[in-house]
mmCIF file of the N, C-alpha and C atoms, coordinates in Angstrom:
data_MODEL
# 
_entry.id   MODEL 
# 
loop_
_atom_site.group_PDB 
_atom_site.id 
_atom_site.type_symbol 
_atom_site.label_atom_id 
_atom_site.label_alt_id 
_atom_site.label_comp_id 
_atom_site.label_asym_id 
_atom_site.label_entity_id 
_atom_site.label_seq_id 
_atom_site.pdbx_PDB_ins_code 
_atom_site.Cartn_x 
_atom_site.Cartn_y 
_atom_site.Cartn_z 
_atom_site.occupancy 
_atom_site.B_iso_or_equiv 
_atom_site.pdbx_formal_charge 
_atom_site.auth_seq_id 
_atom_site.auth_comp_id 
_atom_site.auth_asym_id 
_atom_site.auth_atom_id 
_atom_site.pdbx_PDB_model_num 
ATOM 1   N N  . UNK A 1 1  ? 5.946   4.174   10.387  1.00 0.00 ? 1  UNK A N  1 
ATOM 2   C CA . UNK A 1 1  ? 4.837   3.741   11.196  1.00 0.00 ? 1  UNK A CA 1 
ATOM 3   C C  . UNK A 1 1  ? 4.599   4.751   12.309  1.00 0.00 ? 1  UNK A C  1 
ATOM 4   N N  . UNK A 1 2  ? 3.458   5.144   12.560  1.00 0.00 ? 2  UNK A N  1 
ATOM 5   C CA . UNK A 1 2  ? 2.339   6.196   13.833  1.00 0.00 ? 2  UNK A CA 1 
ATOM 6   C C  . UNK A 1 2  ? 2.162   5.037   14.921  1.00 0.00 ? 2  UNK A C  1 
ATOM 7   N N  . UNK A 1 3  ? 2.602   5.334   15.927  1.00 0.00 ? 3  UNK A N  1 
ATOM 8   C CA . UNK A 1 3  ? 1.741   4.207   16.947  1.00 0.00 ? 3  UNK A CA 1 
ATOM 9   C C  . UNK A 1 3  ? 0.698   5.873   17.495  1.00 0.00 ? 3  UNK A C  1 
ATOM 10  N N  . UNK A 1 4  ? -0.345  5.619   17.502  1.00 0.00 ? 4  UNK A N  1 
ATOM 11  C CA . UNK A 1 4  ? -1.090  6.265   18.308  1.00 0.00 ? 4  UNK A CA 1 
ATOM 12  C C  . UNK A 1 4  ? -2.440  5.550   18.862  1.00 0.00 ? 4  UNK A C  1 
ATOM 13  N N  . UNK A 1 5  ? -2.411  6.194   20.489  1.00 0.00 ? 5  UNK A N  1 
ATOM 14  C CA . UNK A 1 5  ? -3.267  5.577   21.484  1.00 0.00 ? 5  UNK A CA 1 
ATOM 15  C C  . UNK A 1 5  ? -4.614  5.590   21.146  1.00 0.00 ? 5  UNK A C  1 
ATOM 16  N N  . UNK A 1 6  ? -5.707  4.586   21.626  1.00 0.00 ? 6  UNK A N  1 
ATOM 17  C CA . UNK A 1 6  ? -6.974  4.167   20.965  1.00 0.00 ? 6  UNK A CA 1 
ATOM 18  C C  . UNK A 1 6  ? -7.976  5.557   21.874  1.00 0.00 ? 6  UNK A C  1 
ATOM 19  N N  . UNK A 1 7  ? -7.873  5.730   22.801  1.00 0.00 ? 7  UNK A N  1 
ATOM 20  C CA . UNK A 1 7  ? -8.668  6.978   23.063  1.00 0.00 ? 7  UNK A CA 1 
ATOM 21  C C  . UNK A 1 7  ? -8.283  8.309   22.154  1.00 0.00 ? 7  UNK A C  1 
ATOM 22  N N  . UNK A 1 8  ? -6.646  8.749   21.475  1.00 0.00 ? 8  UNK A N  1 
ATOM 23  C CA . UNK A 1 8  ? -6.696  9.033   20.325  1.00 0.00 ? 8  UNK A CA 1 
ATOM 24  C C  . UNK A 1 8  ? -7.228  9.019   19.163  1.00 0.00 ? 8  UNK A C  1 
ATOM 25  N N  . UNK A 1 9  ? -7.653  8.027   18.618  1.00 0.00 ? 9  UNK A N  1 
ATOM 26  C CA . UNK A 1 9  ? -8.462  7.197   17.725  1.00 0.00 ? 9  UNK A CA 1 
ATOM 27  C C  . UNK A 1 9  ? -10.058 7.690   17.501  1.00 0.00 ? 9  UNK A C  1 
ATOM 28  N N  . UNK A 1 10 ? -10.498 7.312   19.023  1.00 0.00 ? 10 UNK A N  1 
ATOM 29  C CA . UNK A 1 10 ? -12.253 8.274   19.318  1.00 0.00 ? 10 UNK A CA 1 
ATOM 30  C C  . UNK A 1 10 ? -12.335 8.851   18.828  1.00 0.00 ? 10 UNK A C  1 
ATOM 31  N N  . UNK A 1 11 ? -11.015 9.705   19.058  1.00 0.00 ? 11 UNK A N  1 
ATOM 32  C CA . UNK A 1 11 ? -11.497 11.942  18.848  1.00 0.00 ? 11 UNK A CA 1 
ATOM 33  C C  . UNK A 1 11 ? -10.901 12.125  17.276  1.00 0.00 ? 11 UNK A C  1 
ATOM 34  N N  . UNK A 1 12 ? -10.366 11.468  16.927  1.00 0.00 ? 12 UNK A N  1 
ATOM 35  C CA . UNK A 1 12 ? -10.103 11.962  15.838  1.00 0.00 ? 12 UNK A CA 1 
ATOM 36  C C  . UNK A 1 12 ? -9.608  10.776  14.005  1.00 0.00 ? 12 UNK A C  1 
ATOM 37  N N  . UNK A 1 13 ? -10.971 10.032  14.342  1.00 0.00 ? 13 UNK A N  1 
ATOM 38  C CA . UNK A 1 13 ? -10.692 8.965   13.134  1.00 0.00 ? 13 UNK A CA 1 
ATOM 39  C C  . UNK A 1 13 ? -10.934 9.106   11.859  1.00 0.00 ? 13 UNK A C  1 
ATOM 40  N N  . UNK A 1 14 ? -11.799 10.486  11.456  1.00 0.00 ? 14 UNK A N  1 
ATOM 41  C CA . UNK A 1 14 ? -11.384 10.519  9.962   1.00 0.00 ? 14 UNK A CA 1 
ATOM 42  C C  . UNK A 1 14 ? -9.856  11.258  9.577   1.00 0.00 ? 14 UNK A C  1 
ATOM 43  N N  . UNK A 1 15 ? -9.750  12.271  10.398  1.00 0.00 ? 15 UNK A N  1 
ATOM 44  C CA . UNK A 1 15 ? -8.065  12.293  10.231  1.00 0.00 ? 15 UNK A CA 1 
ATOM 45  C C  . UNK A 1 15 ? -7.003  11.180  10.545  1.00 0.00 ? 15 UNK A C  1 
ATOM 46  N N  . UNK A 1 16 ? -7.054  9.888   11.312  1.00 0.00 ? 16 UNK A N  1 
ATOM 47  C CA . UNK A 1 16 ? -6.154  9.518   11.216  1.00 0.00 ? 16 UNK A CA 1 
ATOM 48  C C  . UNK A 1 16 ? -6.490  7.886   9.840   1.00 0.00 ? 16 UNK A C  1 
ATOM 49  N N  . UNK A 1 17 ? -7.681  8.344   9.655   1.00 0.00 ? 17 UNK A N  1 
ATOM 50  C CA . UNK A 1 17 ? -7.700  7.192   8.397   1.00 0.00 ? 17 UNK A CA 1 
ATOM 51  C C  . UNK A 1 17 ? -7.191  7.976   7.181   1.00 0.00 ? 17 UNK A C  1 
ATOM 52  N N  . UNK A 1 18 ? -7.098  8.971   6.935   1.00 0.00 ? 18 UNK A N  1 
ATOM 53  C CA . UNK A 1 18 ? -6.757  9.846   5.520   1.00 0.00 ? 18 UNK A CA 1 
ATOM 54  C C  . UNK A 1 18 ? -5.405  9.765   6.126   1.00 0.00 ? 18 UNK A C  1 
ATOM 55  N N  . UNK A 1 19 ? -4.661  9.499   7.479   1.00 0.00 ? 19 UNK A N  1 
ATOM 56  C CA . UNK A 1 19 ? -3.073  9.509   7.446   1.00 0.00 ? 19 UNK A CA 1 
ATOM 57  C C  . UNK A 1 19 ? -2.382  8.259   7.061   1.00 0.00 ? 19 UNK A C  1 
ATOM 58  N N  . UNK A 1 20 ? -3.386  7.111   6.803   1.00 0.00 ? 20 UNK A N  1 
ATOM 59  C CA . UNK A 1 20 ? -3.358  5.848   6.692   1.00 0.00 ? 20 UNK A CA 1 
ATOM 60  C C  . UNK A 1 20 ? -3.288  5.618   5.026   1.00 0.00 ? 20 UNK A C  1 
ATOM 61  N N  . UNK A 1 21 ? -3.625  6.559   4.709   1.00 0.00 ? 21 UNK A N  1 
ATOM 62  C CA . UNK A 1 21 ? -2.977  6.446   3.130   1.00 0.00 ? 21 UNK A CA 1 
ATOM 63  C C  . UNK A 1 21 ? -1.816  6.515   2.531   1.00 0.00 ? 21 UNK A C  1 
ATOM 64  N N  . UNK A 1 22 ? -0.819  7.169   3.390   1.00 0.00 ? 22 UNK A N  1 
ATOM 65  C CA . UNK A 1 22 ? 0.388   7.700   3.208   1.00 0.00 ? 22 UNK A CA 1 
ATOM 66  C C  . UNK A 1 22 ? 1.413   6.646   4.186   1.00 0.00 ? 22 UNK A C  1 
ATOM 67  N N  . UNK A 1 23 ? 0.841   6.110   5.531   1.00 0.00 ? 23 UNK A N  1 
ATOM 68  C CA . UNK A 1 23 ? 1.807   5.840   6.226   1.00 0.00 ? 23 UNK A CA 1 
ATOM 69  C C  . UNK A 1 23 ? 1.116   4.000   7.348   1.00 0.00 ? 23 UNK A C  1 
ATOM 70  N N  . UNK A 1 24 ? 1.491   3.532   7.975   1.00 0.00 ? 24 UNK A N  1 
ATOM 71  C CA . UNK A 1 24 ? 0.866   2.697   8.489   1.00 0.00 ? 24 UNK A CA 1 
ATOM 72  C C  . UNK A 1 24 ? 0.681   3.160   9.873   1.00 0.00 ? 24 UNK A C  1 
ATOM 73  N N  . UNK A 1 25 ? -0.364  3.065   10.565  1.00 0.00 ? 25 UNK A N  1 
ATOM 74  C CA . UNK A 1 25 ? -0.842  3.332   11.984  1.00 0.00 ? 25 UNK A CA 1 
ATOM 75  C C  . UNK A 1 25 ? -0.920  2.327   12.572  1.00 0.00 ? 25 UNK A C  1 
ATOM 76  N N  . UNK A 1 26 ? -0.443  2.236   14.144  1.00 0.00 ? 26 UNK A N  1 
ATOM 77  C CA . UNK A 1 26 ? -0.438  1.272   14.879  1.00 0.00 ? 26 UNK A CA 1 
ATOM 78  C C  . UNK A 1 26 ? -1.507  1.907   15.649  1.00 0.00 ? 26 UNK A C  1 
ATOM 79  N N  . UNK A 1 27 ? -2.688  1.052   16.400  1.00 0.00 ? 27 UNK A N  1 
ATOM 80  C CA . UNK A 1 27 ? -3.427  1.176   17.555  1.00 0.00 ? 27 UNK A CA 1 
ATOM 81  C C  . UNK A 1 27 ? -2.761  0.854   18.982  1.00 0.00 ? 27 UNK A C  1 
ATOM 82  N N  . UNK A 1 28 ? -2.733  1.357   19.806  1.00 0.00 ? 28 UNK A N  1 
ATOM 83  C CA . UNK A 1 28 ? -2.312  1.000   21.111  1.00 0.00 ? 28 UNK A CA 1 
ATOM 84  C C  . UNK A 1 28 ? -3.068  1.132   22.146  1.00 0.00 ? 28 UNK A C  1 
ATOM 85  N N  . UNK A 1 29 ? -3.009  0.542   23.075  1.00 0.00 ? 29 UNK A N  1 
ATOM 86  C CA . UNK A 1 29 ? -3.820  0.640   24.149  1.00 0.00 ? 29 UNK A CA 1 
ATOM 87  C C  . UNK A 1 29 ? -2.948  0.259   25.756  1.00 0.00 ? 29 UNK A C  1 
ATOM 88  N N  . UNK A 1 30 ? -2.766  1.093   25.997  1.00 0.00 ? 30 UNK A N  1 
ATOM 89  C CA . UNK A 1 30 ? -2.389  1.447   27.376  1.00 0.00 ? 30 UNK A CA 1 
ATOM 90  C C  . UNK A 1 30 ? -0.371  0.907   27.151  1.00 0.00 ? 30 UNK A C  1 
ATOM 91  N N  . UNK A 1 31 ? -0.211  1.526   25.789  1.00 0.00 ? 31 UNK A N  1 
ATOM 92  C CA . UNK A 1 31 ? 1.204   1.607   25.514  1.00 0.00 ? 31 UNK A CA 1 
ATOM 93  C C  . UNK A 1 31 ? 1.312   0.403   24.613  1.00 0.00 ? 31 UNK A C  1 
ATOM 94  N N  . UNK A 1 32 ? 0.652   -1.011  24.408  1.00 0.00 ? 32 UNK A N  1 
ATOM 95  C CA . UNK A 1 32 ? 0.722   -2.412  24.071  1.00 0.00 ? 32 UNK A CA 1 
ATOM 96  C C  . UNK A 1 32 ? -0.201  -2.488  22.496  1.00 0.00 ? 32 UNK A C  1 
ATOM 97  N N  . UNK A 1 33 ? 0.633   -2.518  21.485  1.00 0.00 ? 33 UNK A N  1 
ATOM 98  C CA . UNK A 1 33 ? -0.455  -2.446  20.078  1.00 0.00 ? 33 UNK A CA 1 
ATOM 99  C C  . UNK A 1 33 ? -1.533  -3.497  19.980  1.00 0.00 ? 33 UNK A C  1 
ATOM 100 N N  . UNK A 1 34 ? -2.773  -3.067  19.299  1.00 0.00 ? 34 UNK A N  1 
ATOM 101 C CA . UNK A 1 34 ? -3.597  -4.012  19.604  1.00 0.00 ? 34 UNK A CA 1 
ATOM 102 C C  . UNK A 1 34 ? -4.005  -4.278  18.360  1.00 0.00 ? 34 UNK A C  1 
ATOM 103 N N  . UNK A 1 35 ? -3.853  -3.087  16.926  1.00 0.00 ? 35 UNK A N  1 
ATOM 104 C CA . UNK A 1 35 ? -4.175  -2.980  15.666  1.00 0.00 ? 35 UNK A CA 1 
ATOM 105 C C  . UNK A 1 35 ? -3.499  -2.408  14.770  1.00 0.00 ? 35 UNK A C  1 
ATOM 106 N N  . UNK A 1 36 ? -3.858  -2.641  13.831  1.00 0.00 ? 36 UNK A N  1 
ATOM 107 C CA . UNK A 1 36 ? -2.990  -2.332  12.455  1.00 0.00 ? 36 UNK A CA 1 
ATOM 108 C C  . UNK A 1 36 ? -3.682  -1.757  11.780  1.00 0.00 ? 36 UNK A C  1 
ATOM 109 N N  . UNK A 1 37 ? -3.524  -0.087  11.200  1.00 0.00 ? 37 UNK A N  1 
ATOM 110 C CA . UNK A 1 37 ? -4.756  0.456   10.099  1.00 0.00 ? 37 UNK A CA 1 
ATOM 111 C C  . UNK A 1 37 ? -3.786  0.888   8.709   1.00 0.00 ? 37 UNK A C  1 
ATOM 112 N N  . UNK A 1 38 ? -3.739  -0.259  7.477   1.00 0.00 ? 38 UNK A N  1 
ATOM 113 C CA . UNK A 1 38 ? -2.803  0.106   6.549   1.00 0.00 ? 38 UNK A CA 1 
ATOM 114 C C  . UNK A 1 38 ? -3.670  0.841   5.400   1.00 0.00 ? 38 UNK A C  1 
ATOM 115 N N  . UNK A 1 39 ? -3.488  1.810   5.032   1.00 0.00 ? 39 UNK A N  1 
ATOM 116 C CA . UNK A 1 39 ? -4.183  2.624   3.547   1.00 0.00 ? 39 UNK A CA 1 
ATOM 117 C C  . UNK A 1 39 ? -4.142  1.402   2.278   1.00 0.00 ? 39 UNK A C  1 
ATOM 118 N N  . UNK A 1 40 ? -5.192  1.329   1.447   1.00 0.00 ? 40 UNK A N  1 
ATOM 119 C CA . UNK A 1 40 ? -4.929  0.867   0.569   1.00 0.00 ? 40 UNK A CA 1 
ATOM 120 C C  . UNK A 1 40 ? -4.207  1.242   -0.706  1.00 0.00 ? 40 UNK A C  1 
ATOM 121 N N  . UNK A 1 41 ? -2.909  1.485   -0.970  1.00 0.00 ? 41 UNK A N  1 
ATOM 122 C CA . UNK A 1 41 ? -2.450  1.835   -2.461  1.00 0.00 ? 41 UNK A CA 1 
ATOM 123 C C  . UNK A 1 41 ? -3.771  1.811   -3.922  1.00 0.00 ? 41 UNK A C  1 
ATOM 124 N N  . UNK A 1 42 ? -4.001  2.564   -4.239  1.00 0.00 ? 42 UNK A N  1 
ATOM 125 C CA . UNK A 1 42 ? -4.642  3.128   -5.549  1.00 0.00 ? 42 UNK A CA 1 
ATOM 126 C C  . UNK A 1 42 ? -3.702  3.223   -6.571  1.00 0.00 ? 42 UNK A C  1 
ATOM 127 N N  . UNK A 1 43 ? -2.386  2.871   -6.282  1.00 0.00 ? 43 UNK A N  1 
ATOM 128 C CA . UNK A 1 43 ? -1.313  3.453   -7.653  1.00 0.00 ? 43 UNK A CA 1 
ATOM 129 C C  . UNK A 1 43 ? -1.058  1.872   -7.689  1.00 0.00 ? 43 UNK A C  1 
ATOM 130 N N  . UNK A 1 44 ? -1.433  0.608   -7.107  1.00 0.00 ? 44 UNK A N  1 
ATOM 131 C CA . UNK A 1 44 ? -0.865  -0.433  -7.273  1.00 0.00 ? 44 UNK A CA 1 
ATOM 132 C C  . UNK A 1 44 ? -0.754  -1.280  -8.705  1.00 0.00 ? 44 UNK A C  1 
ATOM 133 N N  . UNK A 1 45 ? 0.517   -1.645  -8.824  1.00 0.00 ? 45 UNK A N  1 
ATOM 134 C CA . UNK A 1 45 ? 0.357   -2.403  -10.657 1.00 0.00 ? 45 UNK A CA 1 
ATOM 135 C C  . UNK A 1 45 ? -0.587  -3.427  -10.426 1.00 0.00 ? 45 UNK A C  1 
ATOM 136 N N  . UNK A 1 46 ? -0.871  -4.177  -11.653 1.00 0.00 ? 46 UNK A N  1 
ATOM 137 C CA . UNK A 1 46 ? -2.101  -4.923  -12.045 1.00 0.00 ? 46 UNK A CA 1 
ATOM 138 C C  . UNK A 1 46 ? -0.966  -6.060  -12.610 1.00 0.00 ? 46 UNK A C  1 
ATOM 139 N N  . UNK A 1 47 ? -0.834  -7.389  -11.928 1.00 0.00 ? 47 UNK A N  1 
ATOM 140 C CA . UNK A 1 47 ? -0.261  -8.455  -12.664 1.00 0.00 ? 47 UNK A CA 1 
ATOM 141 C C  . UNK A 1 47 ? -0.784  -8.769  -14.135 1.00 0.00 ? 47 UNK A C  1 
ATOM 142 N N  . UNK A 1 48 ? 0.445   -9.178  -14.788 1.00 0.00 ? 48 UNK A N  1 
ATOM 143 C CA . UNK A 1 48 ? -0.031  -9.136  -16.135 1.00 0.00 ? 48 UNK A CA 1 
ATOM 144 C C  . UNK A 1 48 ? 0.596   -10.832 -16.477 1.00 0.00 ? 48 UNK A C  1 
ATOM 145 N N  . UNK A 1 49 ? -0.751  -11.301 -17.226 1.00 0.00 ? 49 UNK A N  1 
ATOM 146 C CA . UNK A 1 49 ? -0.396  -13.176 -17.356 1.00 0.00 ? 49 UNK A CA 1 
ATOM 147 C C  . UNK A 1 49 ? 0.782   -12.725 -18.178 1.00 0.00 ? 49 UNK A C  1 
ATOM 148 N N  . UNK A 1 50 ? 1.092   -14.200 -17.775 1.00 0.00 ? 50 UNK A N  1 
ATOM 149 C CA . UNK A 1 50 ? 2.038   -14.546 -18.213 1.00 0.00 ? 50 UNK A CA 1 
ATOM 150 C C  . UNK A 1 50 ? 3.520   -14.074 -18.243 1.00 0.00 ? 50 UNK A C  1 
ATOM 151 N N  . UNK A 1 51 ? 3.756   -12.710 -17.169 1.00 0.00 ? 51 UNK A N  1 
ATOM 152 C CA . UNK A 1 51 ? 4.576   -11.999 -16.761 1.00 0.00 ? 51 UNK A CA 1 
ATOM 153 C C  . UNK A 1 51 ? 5.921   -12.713 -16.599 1.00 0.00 ? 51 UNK A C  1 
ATOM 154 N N  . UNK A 1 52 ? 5.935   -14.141 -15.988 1.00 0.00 ? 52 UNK A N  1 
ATOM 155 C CA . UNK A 1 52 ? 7.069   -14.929 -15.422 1.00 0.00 ? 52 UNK A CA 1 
ATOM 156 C C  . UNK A 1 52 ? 7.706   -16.018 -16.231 1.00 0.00 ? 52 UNK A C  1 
ATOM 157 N N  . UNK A 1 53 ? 6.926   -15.889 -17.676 1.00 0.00 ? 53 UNK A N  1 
ATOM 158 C CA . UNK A 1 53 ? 7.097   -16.910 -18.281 1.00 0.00 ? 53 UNK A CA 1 
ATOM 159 C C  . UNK A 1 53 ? 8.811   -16.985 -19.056 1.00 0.00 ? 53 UNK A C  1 
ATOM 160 N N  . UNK A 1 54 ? 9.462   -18.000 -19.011 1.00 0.00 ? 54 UNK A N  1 
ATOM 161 C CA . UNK A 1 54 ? 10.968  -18.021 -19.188 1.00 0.00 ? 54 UNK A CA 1 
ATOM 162 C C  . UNK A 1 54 ? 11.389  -18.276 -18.019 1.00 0.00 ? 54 UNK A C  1 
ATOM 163 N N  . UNK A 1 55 ? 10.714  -17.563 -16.845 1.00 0.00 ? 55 UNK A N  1 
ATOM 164 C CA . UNK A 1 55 ? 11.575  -17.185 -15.695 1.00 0.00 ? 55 UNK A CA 1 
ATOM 165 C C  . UNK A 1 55 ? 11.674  -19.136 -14.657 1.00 0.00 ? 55 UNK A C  1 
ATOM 166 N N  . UNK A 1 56 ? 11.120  -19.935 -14.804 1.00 0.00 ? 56 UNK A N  1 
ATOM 167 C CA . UNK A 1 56 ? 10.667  -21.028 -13.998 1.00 0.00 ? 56 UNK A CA 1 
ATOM 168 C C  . UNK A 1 56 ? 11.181  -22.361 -15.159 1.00 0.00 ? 56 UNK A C  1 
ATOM 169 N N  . UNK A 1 57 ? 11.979  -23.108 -14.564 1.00 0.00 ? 57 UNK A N  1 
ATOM 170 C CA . UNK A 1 57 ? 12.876  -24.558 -15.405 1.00 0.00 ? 57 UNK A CA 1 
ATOM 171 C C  . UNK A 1 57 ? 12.513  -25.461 -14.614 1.00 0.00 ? 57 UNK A C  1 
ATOM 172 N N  . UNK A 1 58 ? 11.680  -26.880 -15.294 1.00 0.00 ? 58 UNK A N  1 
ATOM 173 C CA . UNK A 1 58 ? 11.379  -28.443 -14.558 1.00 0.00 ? 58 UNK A CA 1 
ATOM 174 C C  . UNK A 1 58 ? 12.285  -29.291 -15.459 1.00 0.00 ? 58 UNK A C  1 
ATOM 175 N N  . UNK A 1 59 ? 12.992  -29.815 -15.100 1.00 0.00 ? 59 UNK A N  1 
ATOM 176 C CA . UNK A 1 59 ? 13.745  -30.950 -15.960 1.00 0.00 ? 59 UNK A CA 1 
ATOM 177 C C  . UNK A 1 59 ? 12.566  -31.656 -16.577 1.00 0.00 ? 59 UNK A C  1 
ATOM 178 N N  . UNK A 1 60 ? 12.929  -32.783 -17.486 1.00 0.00 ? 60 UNK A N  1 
ATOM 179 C CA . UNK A 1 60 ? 12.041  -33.239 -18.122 1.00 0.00 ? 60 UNK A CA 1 
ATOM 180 C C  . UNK A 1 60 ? 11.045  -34.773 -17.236 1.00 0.00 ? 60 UNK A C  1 
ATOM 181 N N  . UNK A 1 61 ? 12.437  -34.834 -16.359 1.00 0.00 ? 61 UNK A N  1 
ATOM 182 C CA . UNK A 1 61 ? 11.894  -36.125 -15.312 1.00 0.00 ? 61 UNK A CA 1 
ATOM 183 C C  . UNK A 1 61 ? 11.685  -36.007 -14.108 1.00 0.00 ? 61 UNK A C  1 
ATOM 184 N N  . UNK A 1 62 ? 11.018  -34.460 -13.662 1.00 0.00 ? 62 UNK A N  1 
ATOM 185 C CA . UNK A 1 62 ? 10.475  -33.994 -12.657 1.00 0.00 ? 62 UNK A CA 1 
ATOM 186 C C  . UNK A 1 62 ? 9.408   -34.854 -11.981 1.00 0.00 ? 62 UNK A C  1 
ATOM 187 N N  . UNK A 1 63 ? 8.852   -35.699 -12.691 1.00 0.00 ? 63 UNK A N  1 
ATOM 188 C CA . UNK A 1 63 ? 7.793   -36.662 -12.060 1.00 0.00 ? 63 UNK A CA 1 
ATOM 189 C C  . UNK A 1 63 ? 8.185   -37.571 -11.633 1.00 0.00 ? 63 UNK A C  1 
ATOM 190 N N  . UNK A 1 64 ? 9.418   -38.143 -12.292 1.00 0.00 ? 64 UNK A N  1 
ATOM 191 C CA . UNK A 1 64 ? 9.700   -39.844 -12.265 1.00 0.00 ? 64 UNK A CA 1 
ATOM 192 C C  . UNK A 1 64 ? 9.350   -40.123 -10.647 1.00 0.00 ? 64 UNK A C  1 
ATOM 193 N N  . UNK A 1 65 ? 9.196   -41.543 -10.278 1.00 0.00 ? 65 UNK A N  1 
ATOM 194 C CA . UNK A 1 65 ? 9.357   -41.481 -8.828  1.00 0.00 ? 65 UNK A CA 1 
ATOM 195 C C  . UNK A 1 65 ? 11.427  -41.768 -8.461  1.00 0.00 ? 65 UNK A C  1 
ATOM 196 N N  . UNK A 1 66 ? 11.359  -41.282 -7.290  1.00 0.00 ? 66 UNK A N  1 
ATOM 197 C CA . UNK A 1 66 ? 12.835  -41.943 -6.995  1.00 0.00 ? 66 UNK A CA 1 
ATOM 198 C C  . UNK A 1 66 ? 12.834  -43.228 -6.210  1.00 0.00 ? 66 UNK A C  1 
ATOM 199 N N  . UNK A 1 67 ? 13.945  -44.267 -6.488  1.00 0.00 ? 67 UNK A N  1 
ATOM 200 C CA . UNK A 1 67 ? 14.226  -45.228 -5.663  1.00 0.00 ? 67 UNK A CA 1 
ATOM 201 C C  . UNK A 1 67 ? 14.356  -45.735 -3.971  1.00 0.00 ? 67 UNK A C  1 
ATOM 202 N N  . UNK A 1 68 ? 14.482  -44.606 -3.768  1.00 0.00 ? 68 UNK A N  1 
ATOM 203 C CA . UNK A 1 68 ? 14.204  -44.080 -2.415  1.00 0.00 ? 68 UNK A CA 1 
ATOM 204 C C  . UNK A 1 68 ? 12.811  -44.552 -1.491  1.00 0.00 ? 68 UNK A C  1 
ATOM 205 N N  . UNK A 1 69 ? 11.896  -44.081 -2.786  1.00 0.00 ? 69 UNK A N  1 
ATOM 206 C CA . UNK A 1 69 ? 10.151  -44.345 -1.962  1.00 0.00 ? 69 UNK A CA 1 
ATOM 207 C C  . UNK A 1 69 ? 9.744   -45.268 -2.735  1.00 0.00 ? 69 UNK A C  1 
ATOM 208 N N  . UNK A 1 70 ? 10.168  -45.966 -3.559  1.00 0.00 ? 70 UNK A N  1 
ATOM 209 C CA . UNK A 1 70 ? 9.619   -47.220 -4.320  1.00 0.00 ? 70 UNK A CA 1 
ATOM 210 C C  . UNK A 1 70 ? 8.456   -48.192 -2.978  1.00 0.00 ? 70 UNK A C  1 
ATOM 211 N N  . UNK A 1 71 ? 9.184   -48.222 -2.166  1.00 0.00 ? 71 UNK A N  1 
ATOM 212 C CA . UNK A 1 71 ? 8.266   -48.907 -0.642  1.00 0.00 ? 71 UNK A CA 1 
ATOM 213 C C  . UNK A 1 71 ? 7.256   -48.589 -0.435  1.00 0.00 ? 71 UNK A C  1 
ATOM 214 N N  . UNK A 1 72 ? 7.311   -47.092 -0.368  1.00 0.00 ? 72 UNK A N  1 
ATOM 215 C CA . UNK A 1 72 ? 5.904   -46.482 -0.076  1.00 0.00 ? 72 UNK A CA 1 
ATOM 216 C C  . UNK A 1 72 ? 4.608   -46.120 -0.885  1.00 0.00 ? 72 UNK A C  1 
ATOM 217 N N  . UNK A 1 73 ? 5.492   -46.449 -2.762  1.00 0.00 ? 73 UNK A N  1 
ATOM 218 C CA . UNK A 1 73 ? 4.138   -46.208 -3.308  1.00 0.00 ? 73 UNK A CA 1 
ATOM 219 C C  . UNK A 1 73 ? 3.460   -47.546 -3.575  1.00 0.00 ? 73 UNK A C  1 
# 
């Protein structure tokens, strides 16, 4: 992470948005962050259905109610 100051920012924001691809920039203002400028990843994977499937177990009587709240339903 860059913390650099917002009158920084003025003078020089297409260079520090092309540094925002590589790294995260903090905005500051009078030493105290005020913003966050994160690059967006272009190399990011693409979820693929059904990716998790196997991975997640419900018993078969995951619904039942319990004895517990019988009162309340």
């Amino acid at each position: 992470m860059k913390n650099i100051d917002i009158n920084q920012l003025k003078q020089s924001l297409p260079q520090i948005l092309e540094q925002s691809i590589d790294e995260t920039i903090i905005i500051t203002k009078q030493g105290l962050p005020i913003a966050k400028i994160v690059g967006i990843s272009k190399n990011k994977k693409q979820r693929e259905f059904g990716s998790a499937k196997g991975l997640i177990k419900m018993s078969d009587d995951f619904d039942t109610s319990l004895e517990d709240f019988k009162a309340y339903m």
